[in-house]
C-alpha positions in Angstrom: 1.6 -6.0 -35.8 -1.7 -6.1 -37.4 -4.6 -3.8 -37.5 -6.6 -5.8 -34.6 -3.4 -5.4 -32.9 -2.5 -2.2 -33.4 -6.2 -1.0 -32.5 -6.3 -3.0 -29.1 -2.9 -1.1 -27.9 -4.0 1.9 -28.8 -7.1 1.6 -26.6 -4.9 0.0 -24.0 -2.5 2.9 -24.1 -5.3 5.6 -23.6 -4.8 7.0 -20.3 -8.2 9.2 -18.2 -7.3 11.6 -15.3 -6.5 11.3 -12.2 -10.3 9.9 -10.8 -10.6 8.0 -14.0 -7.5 5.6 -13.3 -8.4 5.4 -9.3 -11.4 3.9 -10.6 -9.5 1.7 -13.4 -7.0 0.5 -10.4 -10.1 -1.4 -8.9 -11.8 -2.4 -12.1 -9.5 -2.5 -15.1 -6.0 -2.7 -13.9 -4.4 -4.0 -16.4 -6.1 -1.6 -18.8 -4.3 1.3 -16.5 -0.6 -0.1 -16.4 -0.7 -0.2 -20.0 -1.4 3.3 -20.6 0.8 3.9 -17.5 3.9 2.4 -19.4 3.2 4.9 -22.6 2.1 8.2 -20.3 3.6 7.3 -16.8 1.7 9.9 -14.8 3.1 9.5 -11.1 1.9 12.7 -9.2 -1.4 13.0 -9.0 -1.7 9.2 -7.7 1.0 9.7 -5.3 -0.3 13.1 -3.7 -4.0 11.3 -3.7 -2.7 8.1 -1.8 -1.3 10.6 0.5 -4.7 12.0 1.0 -6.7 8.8 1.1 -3.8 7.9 4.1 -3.9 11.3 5.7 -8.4 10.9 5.8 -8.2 7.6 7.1 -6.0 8.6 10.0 -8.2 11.3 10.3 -11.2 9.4 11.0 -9.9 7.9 13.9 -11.2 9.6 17.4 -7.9 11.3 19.3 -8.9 9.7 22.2 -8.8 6.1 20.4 -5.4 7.1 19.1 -4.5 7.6 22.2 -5.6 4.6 24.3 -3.7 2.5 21.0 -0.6 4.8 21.7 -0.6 4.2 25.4 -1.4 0.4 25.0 1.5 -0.2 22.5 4.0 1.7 25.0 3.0 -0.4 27.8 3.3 -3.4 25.6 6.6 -2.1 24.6 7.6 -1.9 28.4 8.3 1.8 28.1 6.6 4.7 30.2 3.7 6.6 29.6 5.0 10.5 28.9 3.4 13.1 31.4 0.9 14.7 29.5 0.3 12.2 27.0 -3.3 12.4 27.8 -3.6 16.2 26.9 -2.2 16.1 23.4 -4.9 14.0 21.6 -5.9 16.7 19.2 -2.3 17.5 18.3 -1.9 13.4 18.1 -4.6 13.6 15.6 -3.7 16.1 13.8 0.1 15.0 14.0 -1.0 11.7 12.8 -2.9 12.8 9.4 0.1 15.4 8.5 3.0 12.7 8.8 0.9 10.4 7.2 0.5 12.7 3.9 4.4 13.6 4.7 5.7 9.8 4.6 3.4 8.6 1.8 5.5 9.8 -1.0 8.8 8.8 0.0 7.2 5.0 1.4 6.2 5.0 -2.6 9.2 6.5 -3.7 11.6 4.0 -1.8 9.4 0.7 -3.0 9.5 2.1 -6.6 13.3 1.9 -6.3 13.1 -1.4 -5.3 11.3 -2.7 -7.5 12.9 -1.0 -10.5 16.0 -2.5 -8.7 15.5 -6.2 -9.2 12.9 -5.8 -12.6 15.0 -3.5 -14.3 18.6 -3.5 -12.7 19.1 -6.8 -11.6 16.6 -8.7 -14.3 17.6 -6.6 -17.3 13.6 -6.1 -17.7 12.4 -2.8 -20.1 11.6 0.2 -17.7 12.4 3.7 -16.5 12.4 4.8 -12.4 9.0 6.8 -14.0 7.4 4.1 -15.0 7.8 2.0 -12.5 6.9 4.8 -9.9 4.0 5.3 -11.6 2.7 1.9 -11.1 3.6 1.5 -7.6 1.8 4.9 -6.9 -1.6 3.9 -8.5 -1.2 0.1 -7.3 -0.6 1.3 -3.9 -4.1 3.4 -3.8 -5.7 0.1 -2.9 -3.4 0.3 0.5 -4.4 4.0 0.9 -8.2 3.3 0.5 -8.3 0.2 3.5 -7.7 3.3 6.0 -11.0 4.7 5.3 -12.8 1.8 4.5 -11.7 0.3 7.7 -12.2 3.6 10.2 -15.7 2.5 11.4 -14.9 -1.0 12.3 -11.6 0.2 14.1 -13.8 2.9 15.9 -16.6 -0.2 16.8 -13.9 -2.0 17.9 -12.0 0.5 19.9 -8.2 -0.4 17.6 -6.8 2.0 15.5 -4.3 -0.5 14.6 -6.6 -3.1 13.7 -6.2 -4.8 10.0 -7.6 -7.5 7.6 -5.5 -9.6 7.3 -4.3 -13.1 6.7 -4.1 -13.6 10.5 -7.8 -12.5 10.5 -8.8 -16.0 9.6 -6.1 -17.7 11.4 -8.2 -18.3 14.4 -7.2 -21.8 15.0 -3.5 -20.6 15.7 -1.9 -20.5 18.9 -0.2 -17.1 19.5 2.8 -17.2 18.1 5.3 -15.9 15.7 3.3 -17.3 12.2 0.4 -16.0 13.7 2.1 -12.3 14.1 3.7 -13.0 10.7 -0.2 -13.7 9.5 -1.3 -10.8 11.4 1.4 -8.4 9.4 0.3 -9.4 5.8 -2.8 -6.8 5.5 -4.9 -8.1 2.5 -5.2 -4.9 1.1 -1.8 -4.6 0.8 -1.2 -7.9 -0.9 -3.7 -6.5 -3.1 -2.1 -3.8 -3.9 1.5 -5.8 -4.2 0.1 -8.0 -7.0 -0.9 -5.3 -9.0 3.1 -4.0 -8.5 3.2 -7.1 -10.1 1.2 -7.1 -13.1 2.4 -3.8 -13.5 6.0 -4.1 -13.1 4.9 -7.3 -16.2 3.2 -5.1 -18.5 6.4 -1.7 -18.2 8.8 -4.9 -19.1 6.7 -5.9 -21.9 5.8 -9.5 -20.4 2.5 -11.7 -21.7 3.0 -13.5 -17.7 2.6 -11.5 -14.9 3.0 -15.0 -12.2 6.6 -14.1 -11.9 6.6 -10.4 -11.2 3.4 -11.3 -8.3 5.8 -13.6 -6.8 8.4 -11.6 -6.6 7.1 -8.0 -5.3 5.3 -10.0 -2.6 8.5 -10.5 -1.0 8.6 -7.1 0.1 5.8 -7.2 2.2 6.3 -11.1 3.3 10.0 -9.6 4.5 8.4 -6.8 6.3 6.1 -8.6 7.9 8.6 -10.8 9.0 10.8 -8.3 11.0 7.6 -7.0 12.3 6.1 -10.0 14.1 9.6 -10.6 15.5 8.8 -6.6 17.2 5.5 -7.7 17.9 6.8 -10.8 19.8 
């Protein structure tokens, strides 16, 4: 390795705090994951997705949560509980502290995937850490959408609502590719390539095409079980 070289991954390599690399996961990923695979800080990214997740539930009225609750149980064919319409505070509330409770086992379970097939199953260079580590500061783009997106699912009276591929999809009858669409939240993708280019740059890879290709199966597969739910 020569000195250019040796000077450009030592800059790469440098790793901020914890608002430093939220910032870098928007502007200079790449930058990030390749201090992440030297110094693969996990906790603070996990603990302020949970945060980001818990605030952007938050923001959402309890009576809005509600009328989304009620709607998706009549939808579902099931009964509306007694009461239901008394608990929107707790619903709220309820909503905001299982959201900061599931966060870090959602990342925790997708980190072991995706160790599974880069590491396990490809033979690729990387630790559970590392690989945690990138899914937790990847997946901050995903925790962000919630607040971004509060006011236009308050003006629009849908907590549920999402950007997503099915967004533009207008011309489509409804039908299952259109719940399929409707599954694939944009900001997720977002978030799933930079697993990718992530998962590329802990295994020591120049291309990053491969690993994008194959993390966004995860999401593709959940959003296909979904929009056979949603049918």
């Amino acid at each position: 390795m020569n000195t250019a070289e040796e000077q450009h991954t030592g800059q790469s390599d440098t790793l901020p705090g914890l608002f430093g690399r939220y910032i870098r996961v928007f502007t200079a990923p790449d930058s990030l994951f390749q201090g992440l695979r030297s110094r693969p800080d996990w906790a603070g990214a996990i603990f302020l997705g949970a945060g980001l997740v818990a605030a952007g539930t938050a923001l959402i009225p309890p009576d809005l949560l509600l009328a989304t609750l009620r709607e998706t149980l009549q939808a579902q064919g099931q009964p509306v509980p007694p009461g239901l319409e008394d608990l929107g505070s707790m619903i709220g509330f309820g909503g905001a502290a299982a959201a900061f409770v599931f966060w870090p086992l959602v990342t925790a379970f997708y980190a072991g995937l995706v160790m599974l097939f880069f590491a396990i199953l490809l033979g690729h260079e990387g630790t559970y850490r590392q690989y945690l580590a990138v899914v937790a500061h990847a997946q901050l783009i995903a925790a962000t959408s919630g607040i971004l997106l509060a006011p236009l699912r308050i003006v629009m009276e849908d907590a549920q609502l999402l950007l997503s591929l099915g967004t533009f999809a207008i011309f489509l009858e409804p039908s299952y590719i259109l719940r399929f669409l409707s599954s694939l939240d944009l900001f997720g993708l977002w978030a799933w390539v930079l697993v990718g280019l992530g998962a590329a740059r802990v295994g020591r890879k120049k291309s990053w095409a491969f690993g994008c290709v194959a993390v966004l199966m995860i999401p593709a597969a959940r959003a296909a079980v979904l929009a056979i739910f949603r049918g």
